[in-house]
Structure formats: structure tokens, C-alpha cells
KOLDO-887826 format. One record per residue (C-alpha): residue number from 1; residue in one letter; x negated, y negated, z negated. Coordinates in steps of 0.001 Angstrom, whole numbers. Example, Ala and Ser with C-alpha at 12.3 -4.5 7.8 and 13.67 -1.06 7.14 Angstrom:
2
{atom 1,"A",{-12300,4500,-7800}}
{atom 2,"S",{-13670,1060,-7140}}
# end
This chain:
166
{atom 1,"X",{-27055,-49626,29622}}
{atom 2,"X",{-28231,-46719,27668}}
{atom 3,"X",{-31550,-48207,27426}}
{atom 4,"X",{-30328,-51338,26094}}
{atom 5,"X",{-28328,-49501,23414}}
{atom 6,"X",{-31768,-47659,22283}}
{atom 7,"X",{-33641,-50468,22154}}
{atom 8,"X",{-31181,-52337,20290}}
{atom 9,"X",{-31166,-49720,17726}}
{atom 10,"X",{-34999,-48652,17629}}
{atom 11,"X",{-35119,-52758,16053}}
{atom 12,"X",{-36369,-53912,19642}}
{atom 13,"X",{-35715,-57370,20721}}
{atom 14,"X",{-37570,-60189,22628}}
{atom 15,"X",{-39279,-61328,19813}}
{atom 16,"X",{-40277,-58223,18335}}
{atom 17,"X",{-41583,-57290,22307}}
{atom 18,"X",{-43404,-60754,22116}}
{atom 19,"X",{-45487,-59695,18862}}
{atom 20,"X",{-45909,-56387,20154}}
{atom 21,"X",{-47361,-57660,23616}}
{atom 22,"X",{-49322,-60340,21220}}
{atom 23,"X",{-51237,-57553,19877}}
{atom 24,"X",{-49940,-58549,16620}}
{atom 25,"X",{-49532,-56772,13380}}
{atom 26,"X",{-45990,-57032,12173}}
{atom 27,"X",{-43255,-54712,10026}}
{atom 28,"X",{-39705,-54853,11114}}
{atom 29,"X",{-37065,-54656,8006}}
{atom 30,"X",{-33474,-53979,8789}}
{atom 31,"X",{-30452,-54615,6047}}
{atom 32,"X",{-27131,-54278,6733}}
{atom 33,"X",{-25254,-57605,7660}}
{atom 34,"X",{-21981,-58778,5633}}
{atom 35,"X",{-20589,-60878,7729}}
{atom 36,"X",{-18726,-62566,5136}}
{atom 37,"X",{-22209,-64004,3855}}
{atom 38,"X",{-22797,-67532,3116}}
{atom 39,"X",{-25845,-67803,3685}}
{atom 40,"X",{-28009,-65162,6420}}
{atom 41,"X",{-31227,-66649,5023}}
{atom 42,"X",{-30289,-65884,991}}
{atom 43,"X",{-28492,-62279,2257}}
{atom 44,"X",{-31714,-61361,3861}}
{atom 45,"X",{-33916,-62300,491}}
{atom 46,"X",{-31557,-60637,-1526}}
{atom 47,"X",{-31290,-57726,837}}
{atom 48,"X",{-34736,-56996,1117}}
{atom 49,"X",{-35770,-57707,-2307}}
{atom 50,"X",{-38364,-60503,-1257}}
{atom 51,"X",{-39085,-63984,-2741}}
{atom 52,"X",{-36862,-66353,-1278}}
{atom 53,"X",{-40440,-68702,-652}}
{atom 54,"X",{-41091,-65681,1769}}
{atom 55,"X",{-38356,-65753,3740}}
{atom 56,"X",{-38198,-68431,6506}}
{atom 57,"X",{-34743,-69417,8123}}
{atom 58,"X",{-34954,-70465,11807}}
{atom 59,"X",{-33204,-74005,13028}}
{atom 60,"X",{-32859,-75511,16197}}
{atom 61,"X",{-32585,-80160,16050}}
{atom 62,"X",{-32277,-82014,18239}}
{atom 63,"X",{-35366,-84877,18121}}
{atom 64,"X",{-35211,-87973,20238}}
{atom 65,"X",{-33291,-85983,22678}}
{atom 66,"X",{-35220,-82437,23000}}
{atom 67,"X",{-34512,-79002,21220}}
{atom 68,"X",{-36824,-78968,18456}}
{atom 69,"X",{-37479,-75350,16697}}
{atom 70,"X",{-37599,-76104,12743}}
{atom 71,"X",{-39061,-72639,10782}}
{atom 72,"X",{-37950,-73539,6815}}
{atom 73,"X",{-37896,-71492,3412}}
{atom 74,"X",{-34067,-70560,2905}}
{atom 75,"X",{-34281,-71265,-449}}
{atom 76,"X",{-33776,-75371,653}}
{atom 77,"X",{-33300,-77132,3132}}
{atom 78,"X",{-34431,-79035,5947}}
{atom 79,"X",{-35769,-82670,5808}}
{atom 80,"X",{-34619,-84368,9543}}
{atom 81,"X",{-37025,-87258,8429}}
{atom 82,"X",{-40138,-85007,7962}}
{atom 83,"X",{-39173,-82897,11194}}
{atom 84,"X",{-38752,-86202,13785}}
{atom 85,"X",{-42323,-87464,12537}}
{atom 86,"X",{-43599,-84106,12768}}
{atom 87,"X",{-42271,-83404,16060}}
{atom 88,"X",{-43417,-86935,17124}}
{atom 89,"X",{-39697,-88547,17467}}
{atom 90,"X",{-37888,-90799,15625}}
{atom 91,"X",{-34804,-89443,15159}}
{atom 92,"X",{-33740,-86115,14314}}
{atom 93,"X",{-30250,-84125,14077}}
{atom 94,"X",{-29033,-80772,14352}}
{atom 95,"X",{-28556,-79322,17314}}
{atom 96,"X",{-24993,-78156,18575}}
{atom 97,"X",{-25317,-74554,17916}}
{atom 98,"X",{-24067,-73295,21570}}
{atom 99,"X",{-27022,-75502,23192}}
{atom 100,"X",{-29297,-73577,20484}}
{atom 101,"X",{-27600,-70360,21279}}
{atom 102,"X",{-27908,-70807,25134}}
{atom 103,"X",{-31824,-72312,25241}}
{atom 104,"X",{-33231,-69617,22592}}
{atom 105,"X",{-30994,-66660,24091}}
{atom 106,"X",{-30376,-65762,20420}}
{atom 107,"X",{-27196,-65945,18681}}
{atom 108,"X",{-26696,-68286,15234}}
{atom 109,"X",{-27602,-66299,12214}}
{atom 110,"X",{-30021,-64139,14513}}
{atom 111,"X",{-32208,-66799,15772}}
{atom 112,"X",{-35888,-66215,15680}}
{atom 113,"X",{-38442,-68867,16661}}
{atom 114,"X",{-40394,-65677,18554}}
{atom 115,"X",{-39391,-64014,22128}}
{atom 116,"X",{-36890,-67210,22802}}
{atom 117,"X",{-35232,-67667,26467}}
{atom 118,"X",{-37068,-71115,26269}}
{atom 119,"X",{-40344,-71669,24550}}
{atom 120,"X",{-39451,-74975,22160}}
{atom 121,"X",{-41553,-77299,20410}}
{atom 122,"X",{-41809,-75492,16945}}
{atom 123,"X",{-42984,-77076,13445}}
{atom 124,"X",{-43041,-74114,10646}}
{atom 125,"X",{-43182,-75657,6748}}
{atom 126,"X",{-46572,-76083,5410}}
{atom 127,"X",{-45444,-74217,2523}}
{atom 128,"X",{-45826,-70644,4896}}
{atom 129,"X",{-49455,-70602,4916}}
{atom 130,"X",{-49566,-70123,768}}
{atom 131,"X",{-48565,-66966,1706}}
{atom 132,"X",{-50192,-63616,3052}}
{atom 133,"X",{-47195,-62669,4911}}
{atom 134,"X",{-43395,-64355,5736}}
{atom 135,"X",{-40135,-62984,7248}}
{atom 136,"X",{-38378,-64544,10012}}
{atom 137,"X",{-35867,-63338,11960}}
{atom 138,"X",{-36905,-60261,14912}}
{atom 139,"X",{-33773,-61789,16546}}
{atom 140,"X",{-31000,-60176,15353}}
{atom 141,"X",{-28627,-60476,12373}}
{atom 142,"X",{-29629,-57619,9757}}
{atom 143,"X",{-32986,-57770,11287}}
{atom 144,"X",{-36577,-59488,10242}}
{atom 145,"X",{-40010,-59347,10774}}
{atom 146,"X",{-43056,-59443,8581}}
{atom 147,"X",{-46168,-60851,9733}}
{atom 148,"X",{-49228,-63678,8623}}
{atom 149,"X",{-47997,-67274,9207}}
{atom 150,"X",{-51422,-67794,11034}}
{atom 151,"X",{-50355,-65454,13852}}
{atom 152,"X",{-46833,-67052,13594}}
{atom 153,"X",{-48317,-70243,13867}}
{atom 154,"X",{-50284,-69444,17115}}
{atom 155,"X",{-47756,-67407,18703}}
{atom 156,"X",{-44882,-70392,18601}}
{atom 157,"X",{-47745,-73233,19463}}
{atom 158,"X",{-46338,-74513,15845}}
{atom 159,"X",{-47435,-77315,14054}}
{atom 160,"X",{-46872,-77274,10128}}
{atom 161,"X",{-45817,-80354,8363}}
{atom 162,"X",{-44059,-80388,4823}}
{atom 163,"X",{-40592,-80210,6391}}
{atom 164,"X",{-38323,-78479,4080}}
{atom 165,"X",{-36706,-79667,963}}
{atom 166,"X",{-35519,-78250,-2385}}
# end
């Protein structure tokens, strides 16, 4: 148990142990989480100081029936529409949040599309590769990592499609 409580605190969790194992290059940034936040995506732009563009929210759909990973900008929204065709379904809804909980092993507002319990089909926004670096979550409220949407890309088996909105 002690272990678990220093690796919790050291910023350690399965998705920053995936990257690390990847051999890729990555920063963690920690903030400290207000839980009375509306928003985790927009707290952890604001916290951190970084373009909102940057800073990638992680959502679990539902598409024709399987969990569907969905890696957006926080500063919109997702498009359903874009994600089914993307994904290669037809339909498209959010997922109920304790099935996205239980399959990714990560809690809402701490899910990261790295280091899940379940590897899931993952499309990332095109809009991620105009950039030399992104933040998603490391899996863990308060918590994100930094690292080139390439090697995000390759490490989640992503596709990218123009699936966000706003």
C-alpha cells in the first residue's frame, strides 16, 4: 500500500508507465483540482497557463454498439456525426460514464486515452497535429501530460478525423 501511495504522488499512473515503457518523451504537469470546476478540460488550460487548442479532453461514445475513445480540444466540443464515420459506425452517443469508468480503469474527469484497463478504438482531432506538443490527461484529475501528437497517435493506434466542434 505504501508503494501505491508513492507512486500516486511521484505523478505515476498507467498511462504515464505506458509512455515511459514506450520510450517516449513526455512532461507531466500537476495543478491542483477544484472540484467545484465546471469544466476539468478549461481548469486544466487555465491552470497551466496553456492554449486551450493545446489541451485535449478525453471522451469515451458509444459507436454502433462499441466503446469508442474520442481525444478533442476542450475549448469545443465533440461532433457524434464526425466520430461514427470516423470510427466506421453509423451511429454515435455518449457512453454511460460507469461503463467508461469500468473499461478504461480511469475515473471521469481523470480519463486519459493512454495506460487504459482496455485498449479502445481511439480517433484524436485532426486539429492535434498543428501542434508541436498537446496535453491530455496522465490519468488523474490535477494531472496531464505533454507529449507530440505523432507519438500520441501511435501509442493509442488513433486515427485523426476533424471530430471536434466550436
Amino acid at each position: 500500500m505504501a508503494e501505491l501511495a508513492r507512486k500516486a504522488k511521484s505523478g505515476m499512473t498507467p498511462a504515464t508507465v505506458a509512455l515511459g515503457a514506450a520510450g517516449v518523451p513526455f512532461t507531466v504537469h500537476s495543478y491542483e483540482h477544484d472540484p467545484a470546476a465546471a469544466s476539468y478540460g478549461e481548469e486544466a488550460s487555465q491552470a497551466m497557463g496553456v492554449a486551450p487548442e493545446r489541451v485535449f479532453k478525453t471522451l469515451v461514445a458509444d459507436v454502433d454498439g462499441a466503446l469508442t475513445v474520442a481525444v478533442v480540444p476542450v475549448a469545443g466540443s465533440l461532433d457524434l456525426k464526425a466520430l461514427a464515420a470516423a470510427a466506421g459506425g453509423k451511429r454515435a452517443a455518449m457512453a454511460d460514464p460507469a461503463a467508461a469508468e469500468r473499461t478504461t480503469g480511469y475515473v471521469r474527469g481523470g480519463i486519459s486515452p493512454l495506460g487504459q484497463r482496455k485498449r479502445l478504438a481511439t480517433v484524436i482531432d485532426a486539429s492535434a497535429l498543428g501542434h508541436p506538443t498537446v496535453f491530455v490527461s496522465a490519468g488523474r484529475r490535477g494531472l496531464e501530460v505533454e507529449l507530440a501528437p505523432r507519438d500520441l497517435v501511435r501509442l493509442t493506434g488513433a486515427v485523426t478525423a476533424p471530430i471536434g466542434r466550436g
